[in-house]
C-alpha positions as CSV (number, residue, x, y, z in Angstrom):
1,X,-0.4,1.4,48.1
2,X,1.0,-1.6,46.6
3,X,-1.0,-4.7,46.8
4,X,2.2,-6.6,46.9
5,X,3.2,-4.2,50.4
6,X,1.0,-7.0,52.0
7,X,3.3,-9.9,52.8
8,X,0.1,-12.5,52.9
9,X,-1.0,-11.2,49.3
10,X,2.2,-11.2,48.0
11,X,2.9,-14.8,49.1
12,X,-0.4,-16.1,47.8
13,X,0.1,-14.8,44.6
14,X,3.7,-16.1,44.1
15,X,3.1,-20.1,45.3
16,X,-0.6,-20.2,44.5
17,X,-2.8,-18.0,42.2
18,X,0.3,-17.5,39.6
19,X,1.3,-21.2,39.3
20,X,-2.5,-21.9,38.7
21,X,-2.8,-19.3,35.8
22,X,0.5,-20.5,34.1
23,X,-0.7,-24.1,34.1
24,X,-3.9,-23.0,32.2
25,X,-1.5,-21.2,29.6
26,X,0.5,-24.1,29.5
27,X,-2.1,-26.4,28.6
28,X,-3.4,-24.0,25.8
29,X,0.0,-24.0,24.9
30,X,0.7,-27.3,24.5
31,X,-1.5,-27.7,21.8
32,X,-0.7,-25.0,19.8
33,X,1.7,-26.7,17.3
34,X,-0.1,-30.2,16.6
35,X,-3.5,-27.9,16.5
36,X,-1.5,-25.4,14.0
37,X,-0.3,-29.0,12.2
38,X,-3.4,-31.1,11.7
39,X,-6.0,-28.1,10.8
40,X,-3.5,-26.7,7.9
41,X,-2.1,-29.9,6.4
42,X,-6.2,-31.2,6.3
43,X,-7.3,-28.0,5.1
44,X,-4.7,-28.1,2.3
45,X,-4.5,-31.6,1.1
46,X,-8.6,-31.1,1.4
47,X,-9.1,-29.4,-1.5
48,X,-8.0,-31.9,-4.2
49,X,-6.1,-30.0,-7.0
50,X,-2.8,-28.6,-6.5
51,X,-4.0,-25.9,-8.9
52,X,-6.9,-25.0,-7.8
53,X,-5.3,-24.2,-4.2
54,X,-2.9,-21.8,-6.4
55,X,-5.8,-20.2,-7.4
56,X,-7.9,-20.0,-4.2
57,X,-4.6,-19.7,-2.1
58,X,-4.1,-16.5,-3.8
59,X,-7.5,-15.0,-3.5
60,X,-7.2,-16.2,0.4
61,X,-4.1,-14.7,1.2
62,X,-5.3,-11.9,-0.2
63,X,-8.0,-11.6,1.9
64,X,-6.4,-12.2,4.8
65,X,-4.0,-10.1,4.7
66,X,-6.2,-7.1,3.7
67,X,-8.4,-7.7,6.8
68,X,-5.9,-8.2,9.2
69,X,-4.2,-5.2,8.2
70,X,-7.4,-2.9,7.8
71,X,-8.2,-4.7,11.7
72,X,-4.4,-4.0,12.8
73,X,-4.9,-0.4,11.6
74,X,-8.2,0.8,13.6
75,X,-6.6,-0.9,17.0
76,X,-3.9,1.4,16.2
77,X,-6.0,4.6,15.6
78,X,-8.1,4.0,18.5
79,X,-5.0,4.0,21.1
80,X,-4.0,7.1,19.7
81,X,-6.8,8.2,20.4
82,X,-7.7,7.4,23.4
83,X,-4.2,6.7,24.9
84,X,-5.0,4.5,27.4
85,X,-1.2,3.7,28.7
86,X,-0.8,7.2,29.8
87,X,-1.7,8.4,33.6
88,X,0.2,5.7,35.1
89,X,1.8,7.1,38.8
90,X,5.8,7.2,38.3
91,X,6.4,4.5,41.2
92,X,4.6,1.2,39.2
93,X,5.8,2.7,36.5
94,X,9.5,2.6,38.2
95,X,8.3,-1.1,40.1
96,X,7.5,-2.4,36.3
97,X,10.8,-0.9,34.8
98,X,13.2,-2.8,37.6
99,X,10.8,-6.1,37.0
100,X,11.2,-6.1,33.1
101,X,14.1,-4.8,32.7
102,X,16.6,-7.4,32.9
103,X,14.5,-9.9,30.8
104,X,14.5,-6.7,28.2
105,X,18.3,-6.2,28.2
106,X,18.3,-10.2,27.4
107,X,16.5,-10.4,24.6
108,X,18.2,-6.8,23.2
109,X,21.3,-8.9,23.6
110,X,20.5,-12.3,22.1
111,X,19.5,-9.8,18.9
112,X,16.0,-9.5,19.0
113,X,13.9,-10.2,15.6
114,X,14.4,-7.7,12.8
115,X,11.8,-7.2,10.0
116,X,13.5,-8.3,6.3
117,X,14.4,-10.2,3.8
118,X,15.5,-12.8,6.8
119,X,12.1,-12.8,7.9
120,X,10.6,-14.3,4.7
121,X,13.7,-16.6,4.9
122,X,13.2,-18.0,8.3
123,X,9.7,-18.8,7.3
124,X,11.0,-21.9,5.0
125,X,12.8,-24.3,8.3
126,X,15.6,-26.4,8.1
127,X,14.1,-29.0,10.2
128,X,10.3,-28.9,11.0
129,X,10.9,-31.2,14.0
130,X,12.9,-28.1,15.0
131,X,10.7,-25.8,14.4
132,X,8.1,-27.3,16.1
133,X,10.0,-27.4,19.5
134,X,11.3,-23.9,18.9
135,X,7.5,-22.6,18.7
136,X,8.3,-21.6,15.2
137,X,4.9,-21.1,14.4
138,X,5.3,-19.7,11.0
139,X,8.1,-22.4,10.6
140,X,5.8,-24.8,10.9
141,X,2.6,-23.6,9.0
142,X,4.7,-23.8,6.0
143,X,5.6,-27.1,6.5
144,X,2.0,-27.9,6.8
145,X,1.5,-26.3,3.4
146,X,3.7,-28.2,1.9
147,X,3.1,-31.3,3.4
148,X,-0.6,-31.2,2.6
149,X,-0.3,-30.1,-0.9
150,X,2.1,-33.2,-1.0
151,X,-0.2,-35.4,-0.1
152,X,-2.6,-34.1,-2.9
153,X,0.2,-35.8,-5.2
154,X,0.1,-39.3,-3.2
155,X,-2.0,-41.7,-4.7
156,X,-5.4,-41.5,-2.3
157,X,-5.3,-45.2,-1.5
158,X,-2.1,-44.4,0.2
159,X,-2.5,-40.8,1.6
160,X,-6.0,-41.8,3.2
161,X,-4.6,-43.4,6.0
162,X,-2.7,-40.9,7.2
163,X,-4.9,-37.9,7.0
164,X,-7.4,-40.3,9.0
165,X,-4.7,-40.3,11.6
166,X,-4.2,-36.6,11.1
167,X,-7.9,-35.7,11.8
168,X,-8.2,-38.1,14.8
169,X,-5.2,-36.3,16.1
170,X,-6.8,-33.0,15.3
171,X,-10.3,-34.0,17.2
172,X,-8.4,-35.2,20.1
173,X,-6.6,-31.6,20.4
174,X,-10.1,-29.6,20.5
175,X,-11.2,-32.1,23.0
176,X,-7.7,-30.8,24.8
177,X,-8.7,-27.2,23.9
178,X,-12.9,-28.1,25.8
179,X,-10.8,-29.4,28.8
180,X,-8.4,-25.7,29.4
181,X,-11.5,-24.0,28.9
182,X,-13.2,-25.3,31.7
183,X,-10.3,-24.4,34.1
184,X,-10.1,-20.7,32.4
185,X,-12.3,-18.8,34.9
186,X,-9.6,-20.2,37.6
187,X,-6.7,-19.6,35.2
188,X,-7.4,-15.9,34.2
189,X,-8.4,-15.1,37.7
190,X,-4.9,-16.6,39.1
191,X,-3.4,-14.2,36.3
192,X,-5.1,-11.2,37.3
193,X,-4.6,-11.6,41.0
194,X,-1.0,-12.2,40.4
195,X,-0.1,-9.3,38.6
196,X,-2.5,-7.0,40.9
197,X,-0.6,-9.0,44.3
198,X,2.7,-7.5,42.5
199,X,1.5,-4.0,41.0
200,X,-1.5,-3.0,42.7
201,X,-5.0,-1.4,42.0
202,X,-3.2,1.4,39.5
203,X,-2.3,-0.9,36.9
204,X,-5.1,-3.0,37.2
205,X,-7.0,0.3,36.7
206,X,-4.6,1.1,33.2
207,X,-5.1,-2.3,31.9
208,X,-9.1,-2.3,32.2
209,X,-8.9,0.9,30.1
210,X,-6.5,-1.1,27.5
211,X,-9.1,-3.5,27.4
212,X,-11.8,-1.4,26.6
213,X,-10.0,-0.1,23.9
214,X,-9.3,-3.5,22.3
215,X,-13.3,-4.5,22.9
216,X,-14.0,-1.2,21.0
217,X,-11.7,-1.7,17.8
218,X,-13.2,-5.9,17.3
219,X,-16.7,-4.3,17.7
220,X,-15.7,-1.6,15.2
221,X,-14.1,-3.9,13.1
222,X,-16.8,-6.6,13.1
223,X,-19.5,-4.5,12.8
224,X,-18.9,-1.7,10.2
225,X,-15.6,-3.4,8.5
226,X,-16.5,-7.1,7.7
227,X,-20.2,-5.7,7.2
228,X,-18.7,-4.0,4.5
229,X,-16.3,-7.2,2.9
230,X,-19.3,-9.4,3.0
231,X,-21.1,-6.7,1.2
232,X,-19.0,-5.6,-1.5
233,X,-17.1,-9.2,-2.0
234,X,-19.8,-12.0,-0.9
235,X,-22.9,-10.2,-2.4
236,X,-25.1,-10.7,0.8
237,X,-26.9,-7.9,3.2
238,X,-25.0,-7.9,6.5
239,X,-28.2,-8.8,8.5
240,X,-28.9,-11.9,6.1
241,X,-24.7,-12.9,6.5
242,X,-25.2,-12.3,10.5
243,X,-28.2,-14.1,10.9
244,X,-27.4,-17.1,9.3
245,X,-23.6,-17.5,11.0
246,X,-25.6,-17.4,14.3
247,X,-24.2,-20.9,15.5
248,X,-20.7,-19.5,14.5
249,X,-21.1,-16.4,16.7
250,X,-22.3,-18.2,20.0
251,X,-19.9,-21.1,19.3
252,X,-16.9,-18.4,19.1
253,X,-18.1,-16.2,22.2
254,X,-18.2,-19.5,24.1
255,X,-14.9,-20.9,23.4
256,X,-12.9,-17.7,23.1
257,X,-10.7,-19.9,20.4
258,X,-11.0,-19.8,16.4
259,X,-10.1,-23.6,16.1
260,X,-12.4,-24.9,18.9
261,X,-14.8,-23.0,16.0
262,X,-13.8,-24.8,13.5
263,X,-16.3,-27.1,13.4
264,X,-19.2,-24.9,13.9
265,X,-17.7,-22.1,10.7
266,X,-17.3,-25.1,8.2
267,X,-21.4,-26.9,9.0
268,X,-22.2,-22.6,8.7
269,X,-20.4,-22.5,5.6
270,X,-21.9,-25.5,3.6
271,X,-25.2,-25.3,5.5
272,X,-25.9,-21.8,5.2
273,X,-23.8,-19.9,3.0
274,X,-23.9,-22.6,0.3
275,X,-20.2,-22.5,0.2
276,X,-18.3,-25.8,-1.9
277,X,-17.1,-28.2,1.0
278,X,-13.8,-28.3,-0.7
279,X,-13.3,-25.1,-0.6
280,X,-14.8,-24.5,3.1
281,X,-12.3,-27.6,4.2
282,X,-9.4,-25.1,2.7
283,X,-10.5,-21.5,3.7
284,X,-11.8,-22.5,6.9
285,X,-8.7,-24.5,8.5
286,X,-6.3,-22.1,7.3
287,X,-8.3,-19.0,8.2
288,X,-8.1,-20.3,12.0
289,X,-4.7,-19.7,11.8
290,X,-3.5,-16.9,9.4
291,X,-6.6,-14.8,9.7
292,X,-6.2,-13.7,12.9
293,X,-8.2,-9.9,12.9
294,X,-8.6,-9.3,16.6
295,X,-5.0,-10.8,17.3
296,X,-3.4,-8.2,14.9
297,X,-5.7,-5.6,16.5
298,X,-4.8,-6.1,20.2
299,X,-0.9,-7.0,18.9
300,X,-0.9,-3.3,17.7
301,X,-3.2,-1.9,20.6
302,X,0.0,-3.5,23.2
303,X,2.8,-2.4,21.9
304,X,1.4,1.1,21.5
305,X,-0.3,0.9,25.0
306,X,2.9,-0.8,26.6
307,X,5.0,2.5,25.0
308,X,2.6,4.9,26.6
309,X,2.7,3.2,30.5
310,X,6.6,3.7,30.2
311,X,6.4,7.2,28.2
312,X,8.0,6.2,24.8
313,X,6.6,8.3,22.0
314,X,6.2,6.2,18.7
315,X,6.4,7.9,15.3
316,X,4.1,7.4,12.5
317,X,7.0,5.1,10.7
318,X,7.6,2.8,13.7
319,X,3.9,2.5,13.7
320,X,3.8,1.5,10.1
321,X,6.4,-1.2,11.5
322,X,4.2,-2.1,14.1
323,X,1.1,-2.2,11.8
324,X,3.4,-4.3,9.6
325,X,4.8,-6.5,12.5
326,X,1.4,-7.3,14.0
327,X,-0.1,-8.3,10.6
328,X,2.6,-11.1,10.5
329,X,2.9,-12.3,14.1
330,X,-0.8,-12.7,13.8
331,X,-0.7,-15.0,10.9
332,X,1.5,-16.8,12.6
333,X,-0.7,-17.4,16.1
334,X,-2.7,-20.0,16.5
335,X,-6.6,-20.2,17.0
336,X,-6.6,-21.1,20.7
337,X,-7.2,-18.3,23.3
């Protein structure tokens, strides 16, 4: 049976438990863009010489692409393997079809976003202000490219002043960030009960397997995959590079958020791994935003899971696209949770 059969259930999940999770995701929200802003444009103006960040720009994106896309492709395999979207009974499957639906034929009719040329166009906005209202997330990181390497150009005396104001402004968003977290136990629970008060036990039951999936491909991936980067690139054991991120691990399983970890990776980096502060002050920032591993990985474990609850059978090219896809929507997130 449907927990939503249940009038009572029903009704607190509409007026009560689903307004309180979509205030927590609003106030993560909300930070998002000036969070996206600060970290990038600091990172980049940061590191002094415009060429120097071509050279270690390069090398980054490098990097980050390759990782999110090896991350990306062993959330992918794992689904396939374990299909966890499939055994789903045909009435939530009919109940989520007539609840989607119409917000699916919407978007199908505004155009939806197609992968091209247009794609690497759209990245470069006409107006950042824009952009920024619009979410435009990958609008506005290359603003904050731009704008920081800018400022690397601007005498210091006269660029100091405002990347003071930028950093204040980027301290007062993580303290932003500290306040959602404390209401997240209350947000995520008002999420789950809402969608179980609509859908019932079934889905709830299809969704813990899609989460065990995800959990399975970041443990792969951080365990075996950037054991094997930090080996082959960075020139350190794994054990020696684990143990002395310690602070970075706890700091990142508390917070759930790569920017509220900010802090915490760039001490690790100088402290520990000896790495230049310029360079940690550029890496760092920008990895927070564009090196997003586990959100390719779970991007690409959704869609595939979400095609397997309503029995939509992907080919190995779509899933290219989707590999493809997830790489850039995930450098394009930002490093809250």
């Amino acid at each position: 049976a449907f927990a939503g059969d249940v009038g009572w259930v029903r009704w607190i999940g509409d007026n009560v438990m689903g307004p309180v999770g979509q205030i927590f995701l609003r106030m993560l929200l909300m930070t998002v863009i000036p969070l996206v802003f600060t970290s990038i444009t600091l990172g980049v103006a940061g590191i002094g010489d415009v060429r120097k960040l071509g050279r270690v720009g390069a090398r980054t994106l490098a990097y980050f692409l390759a990782s999110t896309a090896l991350s990306a492709a062993i959330g992918l395999a794992l689904v396939n393997l374990t299909r966890p979207g499939e055994g789903l009974s045909p009435e939530v499957r009919e109940q989520l079809m007539a609840t989607y639906r119409a917000q699916a034929e919407g978007m199908q009719a505004a155009g939806g976003t197609h992968f091209g040329v247009e794609t690497f166009v759209n990245m470069v906005p006409r107006n950042p202000i824009q952009a920024a209202a619009g979410m435009d997330l990958l609008g506005v990181i290359f603003f904050a490219l731009v704008f920081g390497a800018a400022l690397t150009l601007v005498p210091e005396e006269k660029a100091r002043p405002l990347l003071r104001i930028l950093d204040a402004v980027g301290d007062a968003i993580v303290k932003i960030i500290d306040l959602a977290m404390k209401l997240a136990p209350y947000g995520v629970f008002g999420l789950i009960f809402f969608t179980t008060s609509r859908f019932g036990w079934g889905l709830l039951r299809q969704l813990g397997l899609y989460v065990a999936v995800v959990l399975a491909g970041l443990l792969l991936h951080g365990v075996v995959s950037l054991s094997v980067l930090v080996r082959v690139f960075g020139g350190l054991r794994p054990r020696v590079f684990w143990s002395r991120i310690r602070a970075s691990i706890v700091t990142a399983f508390s917070t759930s958020s790569s920017n509220a970890t900010l802090p915490t990776n760039i001490a690790v980096a100088e402290q520990q791994l000896g790495i230049p502060p310029k360079i940690a002050g550029f890496v760092l920032p920008l990895g927070s935003t564009m090196c997003m591993n586990g959100t390719a990985l779970y991007e690409g474990v959704t869609v595939l899971f979400l095609a397997q609850v309503f029995g939509v059978s992907l080919d190995l090219g779509t899933q290219v696209v989707v590999l493809v896809l997830s790489v850039i929507t995930a450098v394009g997130a930002a490093g809250v949770p």
